[in-house]
N, C-alpha and C positions, 0 to 999 in steps of 0.2 A: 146747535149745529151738529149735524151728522155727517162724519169723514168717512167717505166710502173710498176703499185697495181697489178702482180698478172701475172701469164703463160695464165689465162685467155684472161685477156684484150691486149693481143701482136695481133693485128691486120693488121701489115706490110704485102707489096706484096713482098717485098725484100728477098733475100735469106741472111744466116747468116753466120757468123762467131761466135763460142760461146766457153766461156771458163766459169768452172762453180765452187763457192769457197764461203767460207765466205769470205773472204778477211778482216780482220778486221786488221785495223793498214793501209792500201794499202802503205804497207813500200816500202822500196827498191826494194824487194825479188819483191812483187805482181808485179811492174813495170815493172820488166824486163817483165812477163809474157804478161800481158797487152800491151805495147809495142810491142811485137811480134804478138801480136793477130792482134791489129791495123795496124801493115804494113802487116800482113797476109791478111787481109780484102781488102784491098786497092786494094794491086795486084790484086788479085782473083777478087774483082768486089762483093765482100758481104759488108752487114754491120757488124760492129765487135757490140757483146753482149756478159753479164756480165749477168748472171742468177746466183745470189745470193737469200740467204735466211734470212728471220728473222719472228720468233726469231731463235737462234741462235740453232741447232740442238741440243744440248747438254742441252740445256734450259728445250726441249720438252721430249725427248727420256730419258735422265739420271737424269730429274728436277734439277738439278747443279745449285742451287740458288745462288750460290756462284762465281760462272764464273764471270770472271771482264773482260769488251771488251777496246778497245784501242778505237772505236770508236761508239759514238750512232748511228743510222742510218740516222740521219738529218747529221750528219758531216763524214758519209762514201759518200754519195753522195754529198757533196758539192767536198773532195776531187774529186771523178769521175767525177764530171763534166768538169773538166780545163782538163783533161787526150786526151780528142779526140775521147772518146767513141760516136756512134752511139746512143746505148741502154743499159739500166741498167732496169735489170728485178728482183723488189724484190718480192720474193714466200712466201706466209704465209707457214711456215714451220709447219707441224701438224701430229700426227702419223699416219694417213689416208696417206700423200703423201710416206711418210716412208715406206709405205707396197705396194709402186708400184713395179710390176715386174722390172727386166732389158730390158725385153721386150715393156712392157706398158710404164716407160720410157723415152726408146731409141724412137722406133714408137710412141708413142701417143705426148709426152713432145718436143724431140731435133725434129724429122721430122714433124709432122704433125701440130705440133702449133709453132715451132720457123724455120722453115725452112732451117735447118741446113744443110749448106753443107761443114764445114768445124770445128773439134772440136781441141782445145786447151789444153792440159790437160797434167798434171803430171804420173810419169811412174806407180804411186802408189795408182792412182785412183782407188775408190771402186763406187758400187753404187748399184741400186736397193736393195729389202728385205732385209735384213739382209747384207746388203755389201756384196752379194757375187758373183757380177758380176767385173770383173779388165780390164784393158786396154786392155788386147785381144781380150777381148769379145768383146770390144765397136767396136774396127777394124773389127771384123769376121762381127759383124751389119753392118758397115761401107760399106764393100764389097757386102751383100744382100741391103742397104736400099741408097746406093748412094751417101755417105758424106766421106770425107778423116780425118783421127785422127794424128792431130802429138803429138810425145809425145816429153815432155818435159824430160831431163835426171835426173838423179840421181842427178848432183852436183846441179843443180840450185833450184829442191825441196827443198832437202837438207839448200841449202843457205836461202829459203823461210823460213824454219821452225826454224833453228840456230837463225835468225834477228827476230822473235818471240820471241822468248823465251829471248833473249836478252832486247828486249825494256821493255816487261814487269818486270823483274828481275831490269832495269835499272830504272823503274819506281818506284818501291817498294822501291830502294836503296837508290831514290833522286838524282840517276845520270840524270840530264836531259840532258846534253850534247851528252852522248853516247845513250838516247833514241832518242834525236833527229838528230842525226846522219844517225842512221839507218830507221827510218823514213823519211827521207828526207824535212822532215817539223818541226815548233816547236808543241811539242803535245798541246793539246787544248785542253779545257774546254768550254761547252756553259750550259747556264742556265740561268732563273728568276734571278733579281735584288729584295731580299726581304728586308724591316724595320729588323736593328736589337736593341741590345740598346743602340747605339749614343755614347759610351764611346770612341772610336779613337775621334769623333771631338772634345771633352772635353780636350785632351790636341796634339792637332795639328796636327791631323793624319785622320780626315775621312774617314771611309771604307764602302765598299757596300759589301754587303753579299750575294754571289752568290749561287743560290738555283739551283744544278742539281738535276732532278727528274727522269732522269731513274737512277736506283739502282744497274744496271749493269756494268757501265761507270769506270774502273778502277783511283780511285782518287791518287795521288802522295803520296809519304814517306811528315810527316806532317813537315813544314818546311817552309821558307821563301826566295819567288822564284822571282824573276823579271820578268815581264808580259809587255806583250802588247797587247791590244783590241781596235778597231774599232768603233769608238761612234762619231754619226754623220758625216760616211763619212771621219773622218778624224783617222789617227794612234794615238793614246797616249800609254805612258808608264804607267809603277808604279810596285808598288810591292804588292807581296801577302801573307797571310800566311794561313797554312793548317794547325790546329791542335786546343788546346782546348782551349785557353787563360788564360793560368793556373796564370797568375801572377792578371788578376782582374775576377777569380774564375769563367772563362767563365764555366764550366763544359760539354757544349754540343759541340759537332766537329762544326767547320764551315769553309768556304774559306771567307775570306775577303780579301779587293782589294782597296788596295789605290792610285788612279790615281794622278801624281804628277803635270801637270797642265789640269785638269777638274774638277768643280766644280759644273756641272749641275747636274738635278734631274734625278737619273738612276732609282726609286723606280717603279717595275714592266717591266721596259725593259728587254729583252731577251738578252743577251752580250754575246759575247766570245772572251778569254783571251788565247794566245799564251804565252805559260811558254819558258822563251828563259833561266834561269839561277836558280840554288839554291842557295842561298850566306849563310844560316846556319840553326839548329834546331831551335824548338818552345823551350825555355827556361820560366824557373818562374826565375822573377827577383824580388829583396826584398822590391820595392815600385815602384811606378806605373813612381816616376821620375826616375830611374835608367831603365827602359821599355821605357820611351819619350828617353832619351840617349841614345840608343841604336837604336831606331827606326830612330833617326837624322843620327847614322853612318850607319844602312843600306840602307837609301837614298841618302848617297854622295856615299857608294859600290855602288850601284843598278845605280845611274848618271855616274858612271865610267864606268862600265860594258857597259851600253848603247850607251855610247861617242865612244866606240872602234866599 
């Protein structure tokens, strides 16, 4: 797969196949879509394309500083890359592109710069000015400018936006099971390895403090999860926990991560942790030994869990 900065820089001789979405989570729901695109492509003889946007439309047009995504854009394209896509087109989203006609578009954007001859698209597609061009419109173009539109039905949008609203909900609740169910993967976290203040190795526990820095990145219900990350090349396990460290007066949120056999220097490496389990709340316990005891039973939990 080829990640192209921008509608600009698409400089392929090939014709296309294009399906166009945030796609954030690329859960179940996106796959099917995706999947259809790509054996659509195949047949036909196009390349299949993914013209996505960031930031995130809602970001720009309704400032929704508040919006929490499933995925950052470094871990939407890593997902897309395994998929079999041709091209992933990410467009700086900006109220300039938002005030393109349906016309300017259709003509200038899907024909004359991605050479579109075949679109992918939900029955409930909007688009140009003010969304007010829909899927008929795109066909009635389709029939004038030479590309064929299949639409996608009701139930499988439908299914898209259900498994949305669910993962994130399941997110919030600390179900990670059922987020990653319908995700088809375990959801991730990637981030900076930063110095915190050293108090897990003071009694048996060493944690690395992972610092996400985009602010948009929806973080889990605050709790202690069973993880697994990628550090040199090889899997390790451990566990994690999200919340404040109320029992030694942490008072600022943080994720820490205690891998249960790595002991190398993670300080400033970039890691990412596959949350596969919640096993309980962040708890204040009434001394820091009655915190280590507990921290021992959720390493032989979190060792069972992983054994199965």
């Amino acid at each position: 797969m080829e990640t192209i900065q921008g509608i600009s820089q698409f400089k392929s001789s090939f014709q296309t196949a294009v399906t166009i979405g945030t796609f954030d989570g690329v859960h179940i729901g996106h796959r099917r879509i995706l999947e259809r695109l790509i054996n659509d492509a195949k047949t036909a003889g196009l390349k299949s394309t993914v013209l996505t946007f960031f930031p995130h439309p809602r970001m720009v047009l309704q400032k929704d500083t508040d919006i929490k995504l499933l995925n950052t854009l470094d871990e939407k394209k890593q997902i897309m890359e395994g998929l079999g896509l041709d091209y992933l087109i990410v467009h700086p989203f900006t109220k300039a592109f938002s005030r393109l006609s349906a016309t300017e578009f259709v003509r200038d954007i899907l024909v004359n710069s991605l050479k579109t001859k075949k679109i992918v698209i939900g029955y409930d597609h909007r688009f140009g000015r003010n969304r007010n061009a829909n899927i008929q419109d795109l066909m009635t173009f389709g029939n004038t400018l030479d590309f064929e539109v299949e639409e996608i039905p009701v139930q499988e949008i439908d299914d898209v936006s259900v498994s949305s609203t669910k993962i994130r909900n399941a997110l919030h609740e600390g179900d990670i099971e059922t987020a990653n169910n319908y995700l088809n993967y375990p959801y991730m976290l990637t981030g900076a390895i930063k110095k915190g203040r050293g108090l897990g190795k003071q009694f048996g526990f060493p944690t690395a403090n992972l610092h996400i820095e985009e602010s948009y990145k929806l973080i889990p219900k605050n709790g202690v999860y069973v993880i697994k990350g990628i550090l040199g090349a090889k899997e390790h396990h451990g566990m994690m926990n999200i919340g404040y460290n109320p029992t030694v007066s942490g008072g600022k949120k943080s994720i820490e991560i205690h891998f249960f056999d790595y002991d190398g220097d993670l300080y400033d490496q970039k890691i990412q942790v596959r949350l596969l389990h919640r096993i309980r709340d962040e708890h204040k316990f009434d001394s820091v030994q009655d915190l280590q005891n507990q921290l021992k039973k959720d390493r032989q939990q979190s060792l069972q869990l992983i054994s199965k």
